[in-house]
C-alpha positions in Angstrom: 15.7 13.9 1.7 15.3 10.7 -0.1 14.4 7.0 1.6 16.3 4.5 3.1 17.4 1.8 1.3 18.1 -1.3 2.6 19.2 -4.7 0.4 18.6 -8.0 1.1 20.3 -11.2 -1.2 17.4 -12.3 -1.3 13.7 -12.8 -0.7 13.3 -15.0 2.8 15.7 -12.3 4.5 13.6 -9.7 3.6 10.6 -10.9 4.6 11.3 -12.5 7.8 13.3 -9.0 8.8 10.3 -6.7 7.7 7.6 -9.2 9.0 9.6 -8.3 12.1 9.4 -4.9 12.0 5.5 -4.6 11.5 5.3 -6.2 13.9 6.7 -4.2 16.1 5.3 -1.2 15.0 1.7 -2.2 14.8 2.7 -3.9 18.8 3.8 -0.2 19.5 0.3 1.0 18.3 -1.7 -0.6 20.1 0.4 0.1 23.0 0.2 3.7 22.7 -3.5 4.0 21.3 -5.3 0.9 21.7 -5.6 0.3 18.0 -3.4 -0.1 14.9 -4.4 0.9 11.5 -2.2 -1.4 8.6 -2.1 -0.3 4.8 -0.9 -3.1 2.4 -0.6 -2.7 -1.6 -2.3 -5.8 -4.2 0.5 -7.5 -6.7 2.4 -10.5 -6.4 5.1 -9.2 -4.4 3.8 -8.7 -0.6 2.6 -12.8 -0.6 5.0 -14.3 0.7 5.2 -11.3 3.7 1.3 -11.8 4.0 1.8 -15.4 4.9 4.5 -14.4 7.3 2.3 -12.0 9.0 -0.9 -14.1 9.3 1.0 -16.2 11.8 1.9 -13.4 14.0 0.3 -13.5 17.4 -0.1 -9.8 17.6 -3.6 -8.8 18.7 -4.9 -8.3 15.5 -8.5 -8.2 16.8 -7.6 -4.4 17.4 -5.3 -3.9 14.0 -7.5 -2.7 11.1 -6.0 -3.0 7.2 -7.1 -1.3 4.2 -5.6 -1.6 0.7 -3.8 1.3 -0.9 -5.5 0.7 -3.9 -8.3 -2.0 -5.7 -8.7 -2.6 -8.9 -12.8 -2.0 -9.5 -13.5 -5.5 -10.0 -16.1 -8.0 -7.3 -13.9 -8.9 -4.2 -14.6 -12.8 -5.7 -12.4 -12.0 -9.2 -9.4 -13.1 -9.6 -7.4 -9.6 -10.0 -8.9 -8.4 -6.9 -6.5 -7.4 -4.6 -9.2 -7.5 -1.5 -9.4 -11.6 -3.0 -5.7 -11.9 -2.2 -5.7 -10.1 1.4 -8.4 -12.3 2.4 -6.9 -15.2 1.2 -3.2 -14.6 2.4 -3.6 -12.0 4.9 -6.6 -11.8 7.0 -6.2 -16.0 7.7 -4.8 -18.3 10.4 -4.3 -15.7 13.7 -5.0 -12.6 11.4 -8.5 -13.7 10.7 -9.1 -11.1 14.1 -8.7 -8.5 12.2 -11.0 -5.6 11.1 -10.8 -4.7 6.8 -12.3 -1.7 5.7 -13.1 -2.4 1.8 -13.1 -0.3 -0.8 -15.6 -2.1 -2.7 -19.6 -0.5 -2.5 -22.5 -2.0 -4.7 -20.5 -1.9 -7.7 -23.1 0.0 -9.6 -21.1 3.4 -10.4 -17.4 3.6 -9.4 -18.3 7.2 -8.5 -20.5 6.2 -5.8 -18.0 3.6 -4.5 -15.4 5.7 -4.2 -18.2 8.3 -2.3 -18.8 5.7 0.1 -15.3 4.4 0.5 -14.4 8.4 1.1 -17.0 8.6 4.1 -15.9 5.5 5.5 -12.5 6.6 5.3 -12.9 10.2 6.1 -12.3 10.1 10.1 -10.1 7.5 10.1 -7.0 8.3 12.0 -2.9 8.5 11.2 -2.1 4.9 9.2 0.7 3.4 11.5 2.5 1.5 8.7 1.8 1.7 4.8 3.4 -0.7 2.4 3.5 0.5 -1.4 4.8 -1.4 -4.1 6.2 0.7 -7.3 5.2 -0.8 -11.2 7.7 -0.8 -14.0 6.1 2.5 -14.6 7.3 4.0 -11.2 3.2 3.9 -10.3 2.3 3.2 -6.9 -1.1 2.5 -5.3 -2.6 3.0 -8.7 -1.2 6.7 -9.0 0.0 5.5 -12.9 1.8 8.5 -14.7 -0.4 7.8 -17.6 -3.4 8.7 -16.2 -5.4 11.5 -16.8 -6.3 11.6 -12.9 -2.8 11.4 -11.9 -2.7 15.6 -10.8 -5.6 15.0 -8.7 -4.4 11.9 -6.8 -1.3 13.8 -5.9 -3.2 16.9 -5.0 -6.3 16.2 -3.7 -7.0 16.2 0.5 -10.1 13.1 0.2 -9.0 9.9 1.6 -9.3 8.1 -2.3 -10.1 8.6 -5.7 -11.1 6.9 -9.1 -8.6 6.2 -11.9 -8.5 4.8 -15.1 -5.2 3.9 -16.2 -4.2 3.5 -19.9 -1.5 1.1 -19.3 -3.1 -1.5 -17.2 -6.8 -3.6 -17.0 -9.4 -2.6 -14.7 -10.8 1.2 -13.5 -9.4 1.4 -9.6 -9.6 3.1 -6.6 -6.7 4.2 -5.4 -5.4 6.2 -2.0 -3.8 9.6 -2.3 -1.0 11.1 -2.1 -2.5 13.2 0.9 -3.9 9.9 2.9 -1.1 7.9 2.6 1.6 10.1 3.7 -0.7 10.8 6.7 1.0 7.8 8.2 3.5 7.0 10.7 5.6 4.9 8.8 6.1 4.5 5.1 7.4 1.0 3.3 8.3 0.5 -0.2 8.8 -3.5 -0.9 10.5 -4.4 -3.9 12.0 -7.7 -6.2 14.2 -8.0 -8.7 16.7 -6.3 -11.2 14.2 -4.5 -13.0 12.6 -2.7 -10.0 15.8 -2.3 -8.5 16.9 -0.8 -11.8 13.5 1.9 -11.6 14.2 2.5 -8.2 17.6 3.8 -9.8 16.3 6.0 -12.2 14.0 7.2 -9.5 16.5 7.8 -7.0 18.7 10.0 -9.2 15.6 12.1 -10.1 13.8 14.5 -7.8 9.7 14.1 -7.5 7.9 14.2 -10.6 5.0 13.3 -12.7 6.5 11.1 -14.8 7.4 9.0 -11.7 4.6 8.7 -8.9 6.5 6.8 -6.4 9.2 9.7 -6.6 6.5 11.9 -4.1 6.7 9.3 -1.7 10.5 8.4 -1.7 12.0 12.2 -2.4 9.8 13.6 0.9 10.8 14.2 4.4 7.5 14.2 6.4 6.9 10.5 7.2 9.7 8.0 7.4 10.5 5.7 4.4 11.9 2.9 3.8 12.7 0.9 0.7 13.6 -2.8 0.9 14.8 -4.6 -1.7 15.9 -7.9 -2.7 17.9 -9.4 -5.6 16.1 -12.6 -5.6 
């Protein structure tokens, strides 16, 4: 079984649409078990959805958000994703919210990663996870050239370090395991040339070579990829 994918012309459609629909689902959460736990990836592309979101008058004092992944880097530098959730995200009525970093002394990524992993380790069911996919098919920072890639798609801890060959920084990243222990899976994408990946990964079945391809070609948590040309 393979995911749901759903095209927008173009950017503002998706966006206000999917804003929509987390929304709702987080709403439903918090309903149902007093809390709502939200997963959301670093890059470029989620922004514009971040900004969206911020506004929402949700009760975010009881929605917590994590990042899939971080690149090991101080939460002031400028390719930190944490930077960019705290300056898009957790702003304006969003502010509320809780955010479990990833981020510990910075002295040994080892020891971050320990800490993050006891932190993270009774954490309940995510309600909605948003992934983004690299030009590589990566996701989270699951990169197929990496020499940890077997153990982030194997491994039951909540996270694990990685150093990718094609791309700056050491990270921590989410595995496989924790992020399909979620409710509700999201892949955002832009553009010809991840529309043209998604493809490629579409008309393969999961495999190494392509991370994302676990995540879209799996029928235990409900997935959808949205997509727009522009």
């Amino acid at each position: 079984m393979s995911a749901e994918v759903i095209h927008f012309d173009d950017e503002e459609r998706l966006v206000a649409q999917f804003s929509q629909q987390i929304e709702q689902q987080l709403e439903a959460a918090i309903r149902a078990r007093g809390q709502a736990y939200l997963v959301v990836s670093g890059g470029r592309t989620p922004l514009k959805l971040f900004d969206r979101l911020s506004q929402s008058t949700l009760a975010w004092d009881k929605v917590t958000v994590l990042l899939a992944d971080e690149r090991w880097v101080s939460a002031d530098h400028a390719d930190s994703n944490e930077a960019m959730v705290r300056q898009h995200l957790l702003v304006a009525n969003a502010r509320q919210a809780s955010f479990i970093s990833m981020l510990g002394d910075m002295q040994n990524i080892s020891d971050d990663v320990d800490s993050f992993n006891a932190k993270a380790a009774n954490l309940p069911t995510f309600d909605v996870v948003i992934l983004g996919m690299g030009d590589d098919a990566h996701t989270a920072s699951l990169f197929p050239c990496s020499t940890q890639l077997t153990d982030g798609l194997q491994s039951s801890l909540p996270a694990l370090a990685v150093t990718p060959n094609t791309a700056p920084h050491q990270r921590i990243s989410l595995t496989r395991a924790r992020l399909l222990n979620s409710r509700q899976l999201y892949l955002q994408l832009k553009g010809n040339a991840k529309r043209q990946v998604l493809q490629h990964v579409l008309e393969q079945g999961p495999r190494d070579s392509l991370p994302i391809s676990y995540f879209i070609h799996q029928s235990d948590v409900p997935m959808q990829v949205l997509l727009a040309d522009a």
